[in-house]
Structure formats: C-alpha cells, structure tokens
C-alpha positions as CSV (number, residue, x, y, z in Angstrom):
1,X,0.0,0.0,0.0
2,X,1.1,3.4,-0.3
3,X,1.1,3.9,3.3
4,X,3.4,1.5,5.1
5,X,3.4,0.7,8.7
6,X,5.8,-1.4,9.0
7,X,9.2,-2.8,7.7
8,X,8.2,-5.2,4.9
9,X,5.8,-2.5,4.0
10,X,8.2,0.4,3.1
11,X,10.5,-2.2,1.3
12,X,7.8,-3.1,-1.2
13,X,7.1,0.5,-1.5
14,X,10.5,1.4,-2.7
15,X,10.5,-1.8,-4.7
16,X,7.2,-1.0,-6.3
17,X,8.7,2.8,-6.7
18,X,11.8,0.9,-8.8
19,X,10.0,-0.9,-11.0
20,X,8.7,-4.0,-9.4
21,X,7.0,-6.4,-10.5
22,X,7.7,-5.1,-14.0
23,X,11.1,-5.2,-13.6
24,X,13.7,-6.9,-11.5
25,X,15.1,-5.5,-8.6
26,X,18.5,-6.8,-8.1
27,X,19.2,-6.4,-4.5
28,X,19.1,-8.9,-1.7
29,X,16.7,-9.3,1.0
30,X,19.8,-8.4,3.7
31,X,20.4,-5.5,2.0
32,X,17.0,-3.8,2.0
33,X,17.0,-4.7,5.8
34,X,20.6,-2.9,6.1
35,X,19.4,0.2,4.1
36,X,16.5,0.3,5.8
37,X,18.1,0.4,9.3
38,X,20.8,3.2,7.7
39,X,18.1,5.3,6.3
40,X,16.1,5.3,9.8
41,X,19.2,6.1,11.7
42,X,19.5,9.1,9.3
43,X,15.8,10.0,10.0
44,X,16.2,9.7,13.9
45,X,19.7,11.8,14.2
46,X,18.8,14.2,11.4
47,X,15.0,14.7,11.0
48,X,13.5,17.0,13.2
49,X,10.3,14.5,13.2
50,X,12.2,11.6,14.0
51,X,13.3,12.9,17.7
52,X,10.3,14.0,20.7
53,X,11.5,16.0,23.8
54,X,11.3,14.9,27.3
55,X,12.3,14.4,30.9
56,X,13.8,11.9,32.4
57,X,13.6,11.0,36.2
58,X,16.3,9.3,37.8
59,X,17.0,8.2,41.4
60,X,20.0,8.5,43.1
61,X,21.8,5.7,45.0
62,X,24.1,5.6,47.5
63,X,26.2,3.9,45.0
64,X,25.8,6.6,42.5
65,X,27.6,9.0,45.1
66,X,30.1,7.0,46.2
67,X,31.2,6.6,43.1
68,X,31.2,10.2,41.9
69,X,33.3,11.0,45.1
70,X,36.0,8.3,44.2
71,X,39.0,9.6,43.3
72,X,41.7,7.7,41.6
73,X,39.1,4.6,41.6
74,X,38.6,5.1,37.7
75,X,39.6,3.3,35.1
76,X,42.5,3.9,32.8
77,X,41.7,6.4,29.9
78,X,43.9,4.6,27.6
79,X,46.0,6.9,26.9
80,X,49.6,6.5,27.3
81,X,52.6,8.4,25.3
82,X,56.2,7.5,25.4
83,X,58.4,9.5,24.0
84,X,62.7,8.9,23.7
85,X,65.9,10.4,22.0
86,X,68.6,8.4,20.1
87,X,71.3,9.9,22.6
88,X,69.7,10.6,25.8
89,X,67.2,7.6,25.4
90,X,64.7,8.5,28.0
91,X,61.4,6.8,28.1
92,X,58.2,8.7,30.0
93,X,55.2,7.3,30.7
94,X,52.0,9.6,31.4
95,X,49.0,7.1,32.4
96,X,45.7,9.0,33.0
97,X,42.8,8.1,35.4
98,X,39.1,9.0,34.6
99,X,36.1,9.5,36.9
100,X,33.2,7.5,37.1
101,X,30.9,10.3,37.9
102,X,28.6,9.5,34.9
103,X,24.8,7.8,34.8
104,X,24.6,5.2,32.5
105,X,21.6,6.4,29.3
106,X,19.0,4.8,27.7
107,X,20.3,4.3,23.7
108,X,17.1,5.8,22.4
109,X,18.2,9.0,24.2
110,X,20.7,11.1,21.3
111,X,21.0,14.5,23.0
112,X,21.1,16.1,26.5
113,X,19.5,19.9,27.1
114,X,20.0,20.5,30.7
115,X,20.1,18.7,34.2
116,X,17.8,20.8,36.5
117,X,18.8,21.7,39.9
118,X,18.2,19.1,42.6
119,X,19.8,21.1,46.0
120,X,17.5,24.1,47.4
121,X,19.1,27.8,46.6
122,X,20.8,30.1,49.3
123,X,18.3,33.0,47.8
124,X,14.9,31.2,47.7
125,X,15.7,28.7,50.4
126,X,13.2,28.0,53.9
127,X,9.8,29.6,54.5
128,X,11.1,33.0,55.1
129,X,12.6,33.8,51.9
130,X,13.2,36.7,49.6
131,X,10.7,35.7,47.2
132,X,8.2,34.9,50.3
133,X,8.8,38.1,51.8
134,X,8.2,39.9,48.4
135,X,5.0,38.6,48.3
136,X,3.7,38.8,51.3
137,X,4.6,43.2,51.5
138,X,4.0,44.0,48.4
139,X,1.6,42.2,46.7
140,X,-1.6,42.5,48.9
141,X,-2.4,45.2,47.3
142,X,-1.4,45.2,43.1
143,X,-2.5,48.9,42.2
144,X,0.6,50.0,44.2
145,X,3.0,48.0,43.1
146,X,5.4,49.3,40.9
147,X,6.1,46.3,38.1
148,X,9.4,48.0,36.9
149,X,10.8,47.8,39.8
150,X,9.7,44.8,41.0
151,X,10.4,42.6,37.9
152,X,14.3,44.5,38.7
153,X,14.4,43.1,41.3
154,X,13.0,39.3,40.4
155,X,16.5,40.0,37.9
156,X,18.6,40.8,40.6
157,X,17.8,37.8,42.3
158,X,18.0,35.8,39.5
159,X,21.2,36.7,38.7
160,X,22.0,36.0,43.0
161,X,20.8,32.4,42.4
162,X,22.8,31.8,39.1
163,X,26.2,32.9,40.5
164,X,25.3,31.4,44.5
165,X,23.8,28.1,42.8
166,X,24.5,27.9,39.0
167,X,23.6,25.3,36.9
168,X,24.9,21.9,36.7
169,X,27.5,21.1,34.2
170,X,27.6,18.0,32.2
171,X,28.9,16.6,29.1
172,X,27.4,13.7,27.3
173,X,28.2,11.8,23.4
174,X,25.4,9.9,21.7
175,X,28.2,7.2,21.4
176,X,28.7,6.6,25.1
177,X,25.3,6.3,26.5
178,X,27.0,8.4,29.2
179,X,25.9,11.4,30.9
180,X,28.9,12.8,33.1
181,X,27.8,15.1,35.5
182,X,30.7,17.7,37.3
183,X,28.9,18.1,40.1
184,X,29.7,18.3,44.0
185,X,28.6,14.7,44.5
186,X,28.7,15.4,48.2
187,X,26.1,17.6,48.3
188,X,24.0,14.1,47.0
189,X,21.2,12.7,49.2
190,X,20.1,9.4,48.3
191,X,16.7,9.3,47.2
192,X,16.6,12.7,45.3
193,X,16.2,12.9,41.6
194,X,18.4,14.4,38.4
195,X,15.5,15.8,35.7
196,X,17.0,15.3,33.0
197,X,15.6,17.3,29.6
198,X,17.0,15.6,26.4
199,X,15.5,14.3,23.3
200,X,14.8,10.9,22.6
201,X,14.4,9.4,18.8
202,X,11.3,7.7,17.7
203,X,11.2,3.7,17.8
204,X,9.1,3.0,14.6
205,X,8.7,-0.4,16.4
206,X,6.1,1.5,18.8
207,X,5.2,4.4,16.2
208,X,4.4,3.0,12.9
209,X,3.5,6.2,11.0
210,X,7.4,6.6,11.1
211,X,7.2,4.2,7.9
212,X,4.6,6.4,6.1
213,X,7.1,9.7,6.6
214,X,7.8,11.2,2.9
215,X,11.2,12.0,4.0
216,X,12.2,8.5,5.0
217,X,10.6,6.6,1.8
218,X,11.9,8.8,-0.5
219,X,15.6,8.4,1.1
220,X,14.9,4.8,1.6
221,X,14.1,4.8,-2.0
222,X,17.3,6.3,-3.4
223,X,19.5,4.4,-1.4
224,X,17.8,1.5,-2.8
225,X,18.5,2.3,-5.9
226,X,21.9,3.5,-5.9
227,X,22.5,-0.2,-4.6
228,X,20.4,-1.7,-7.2
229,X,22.9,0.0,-9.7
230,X,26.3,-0.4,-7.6
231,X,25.2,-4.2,-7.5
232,X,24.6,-4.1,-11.8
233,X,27.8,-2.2,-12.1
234,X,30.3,-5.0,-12.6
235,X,27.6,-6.5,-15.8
236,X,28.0,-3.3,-17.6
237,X,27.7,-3.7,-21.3
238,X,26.3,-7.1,-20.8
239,X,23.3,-8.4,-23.6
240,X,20.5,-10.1,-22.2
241,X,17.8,-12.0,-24.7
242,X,15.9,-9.5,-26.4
243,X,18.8,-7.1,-27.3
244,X,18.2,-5.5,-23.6
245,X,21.6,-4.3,-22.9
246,X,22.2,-3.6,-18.1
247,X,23.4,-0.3,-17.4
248,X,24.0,-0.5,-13.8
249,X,26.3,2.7,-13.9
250,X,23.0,5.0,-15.1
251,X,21.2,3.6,-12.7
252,X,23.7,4.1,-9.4
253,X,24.5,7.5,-10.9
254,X,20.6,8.3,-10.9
255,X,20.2,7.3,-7.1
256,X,23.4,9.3,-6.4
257,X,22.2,12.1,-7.6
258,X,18.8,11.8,-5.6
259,X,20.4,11.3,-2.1
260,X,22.6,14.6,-2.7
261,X,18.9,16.3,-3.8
262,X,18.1,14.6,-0.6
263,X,20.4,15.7,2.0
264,X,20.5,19.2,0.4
265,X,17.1,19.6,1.4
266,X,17.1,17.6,4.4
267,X,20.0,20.4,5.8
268,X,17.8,23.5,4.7
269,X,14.0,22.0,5.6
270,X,14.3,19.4,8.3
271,X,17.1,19.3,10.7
272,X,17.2,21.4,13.9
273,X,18.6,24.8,13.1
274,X,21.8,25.2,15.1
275,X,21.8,27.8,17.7
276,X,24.1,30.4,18.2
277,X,26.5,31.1,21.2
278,X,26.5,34.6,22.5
279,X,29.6,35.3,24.9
C-alpha cells in the first residue's frame, strides 16, 4: 500500500517505486533490511520529526555518590605516550585516570538539554525567603506596586541564584550512552532525583506512522537504488535475450544524484537549526 506501517511495507514500497513487478530489482533481501536500518538512523539523528523531547527522572543511590566522590578509583583512559631520544634515550610514561561520575543512558536518548537543579538555593531557600517576603509586602495590594521595579528586582535575584547556585555542568556523546555530571557529589542525598531534559528518537517499532514519513521513503528509496545500480555495475555492457543491454552505472548515478537532492534539502527543511552562542 502506499502507506506503510511497518518494515516489509516500506521495502515493497520502494521496490514498487523501482519498478517492481515489472522489472527486476536486483538487490538482496539483507540488503533492503541494512538500508532500511541506515536510512532510519538518518531519520532519527537528522530529521526533526524523527526525535520527541522529554524528561527523564532518575534516582540516586548511594552507589551513585560513592562513586562520583572516588577519586583515583577510575579506570584507565587509555591513553599513554612514550616518548625517547637516540642519545639521551629517555622513556616517560603519562598514564591517566578517569572519573566515574557519569549515569549510564537509555540508547534511544541522542542528545542532553539540561540537568535541573536538585539542592535548594541560598536566595529562595526555607519559609522566610526573599521571594516569600516579596510577596507577602507588596503584593496584597497590586494597584501599588510598581512592576518596573519589581520585575528588577526578580533579575537581581535571578542573577543572585545563578552565581550562589548555577547550573549543573555536564557533558554527554550519543556514542557513550554516558551522561557525566561535574557536580559536588557530596552535596547528593540518596533518594533525590536528576531531571533530565533531552531528546529521545522515535522507535518505529512502537510508532508505525514513522514508515509512512515522505522524508524517510523517498531516502529509503534512493538508497535502494543507488545499490540496485552499484550491485549491476560489474555487468556493464552485458546483452541479455531481447537485445536489452544492463546499465548499472546510469542507474547508481541516478540514485546518487537523488540522495545529494536529498540531503541538500534535508539540511535547509528538516534538521534542527543550530543555535548560536553569544559570549
């Protein structure tokens, strides 16, 4: 159908798309599955439909502090240099130790926004805070409040809570499935909870209208055929009955041509914009 909802859908799609049943499609089984696994990777990492945002709750444990306050417990980095002269010929050695001060991901998870604070702030902190205080004198009575100066202030302590309790820092690679946090693991109680914001890719396993996306059966598509023609390149020139002569180089050219279409307008229509860094 022209609406696929699943795997073996979108492949006869494409294969329809190429020609099929009139002609034959000469690629593998295997290598349908493989393209169609390459072109929703593409779809997830690129494709700003392929990704939802959300939050992630986790728990801490006492193991989870223990080992961000270990120091010198971490494994080796791998990396070691030696270096050595033909007439001195010294040898050094630098062996490097890494942290584990990192929570282990989900895989679906390919990007990290922010870890929200989990310790209560200096400014805001108790029942008789600033903020509480602010309320209860001056807004009783809105006509007389002054919103200038009041939303100066809000800034100002803004600003008190950002430099007295900033934000956590953190680094994380979609290749690790690791989210290290450089935080004060000390300051941990067991039982609290890191809020994670990141973004998490779509499983067409549990969404099936991932299938039916134009942008991931015309990729799919292409691909397909750009290995329909890289499989007929080695027959070019070759007569079949009927005076039919294969041209597996027009053919992978064609599908070459349509994935750098593709991508073009994948980079200008559909991927995240990238944001700029001021300061």
């Amino acid at each position: 159908m022209a609406q696929p909802s699943s795997r073996d859908g979108l492949i006869d799609y494409a294969k329809r798309q190429l020609g099929y049943p009139v002609l034959e499609i000469n690629v593998a089984d295997e290598q349908f599955s493989d393209l169609l696994d390459d072109s929703v990777q593409i779809y997830q990492e690129r494709h700003y439909d392929g990704i939802m945002r959300m939050y992630l709750k986790y728990k801490i444990t006492q193991d989870d502090i223990d080992r961000g306050q270990a120091r010198g417990s971490g494994k080796s980095a791998g990396i070691t240099t030696t270096t050595g002269t033909s007439t001195v010929g010294l040898t050094t050695t630098f062996d490097f130790e890494e942290n584990q001060n990192y929570l282990q991901m989900p895989p679906s998870v390919i990007g990290v926004n922010q870890i929200f604070k989990i310790r209560s702030d200096t400014v805001y902190d108790g029942l008789f805070n600033i903020r509480y205080q602010l309320f209860l004198n001056d807004l009783y009575q809105f006509g007389s409040v002054n919103m200038l100066q009041y939303s100066m202030v809000q800034t100002y302590l803004e600003d008190l809570s950002f430099l007295l309790n900033p934000d956590m820092r953190y680094r994380f690679n979609i290749r690790q499935d690791r989210l290290y946090i450089d935080a004060d693991f000390g300051v941990l109680t067991v039982g609290d909870y890191f809020i994670i914001d990141c973004f998490r890719i779509l499983d067409p396993n549990d969404f099936t209208r991932v299938y039916n996306d134009p942008f991931l059966k015309r990729y799919f598509t292409a691909l397909c055929k750009k290995q329909w023609g890289q499989n007929l390149i080695k027959f070019q020139g070759v007569q079949l009955p009927g005076g039919v002569q294969l041209n597996g180089r027009q053919i992978y050219d064609d599908g070459v041509a349509e994935l750098a279409e593709i991508r073009a307008k994948m980079s200008s229509d559909y991927e995240m914009p990238p944001l700029d860094m001021i300061g």
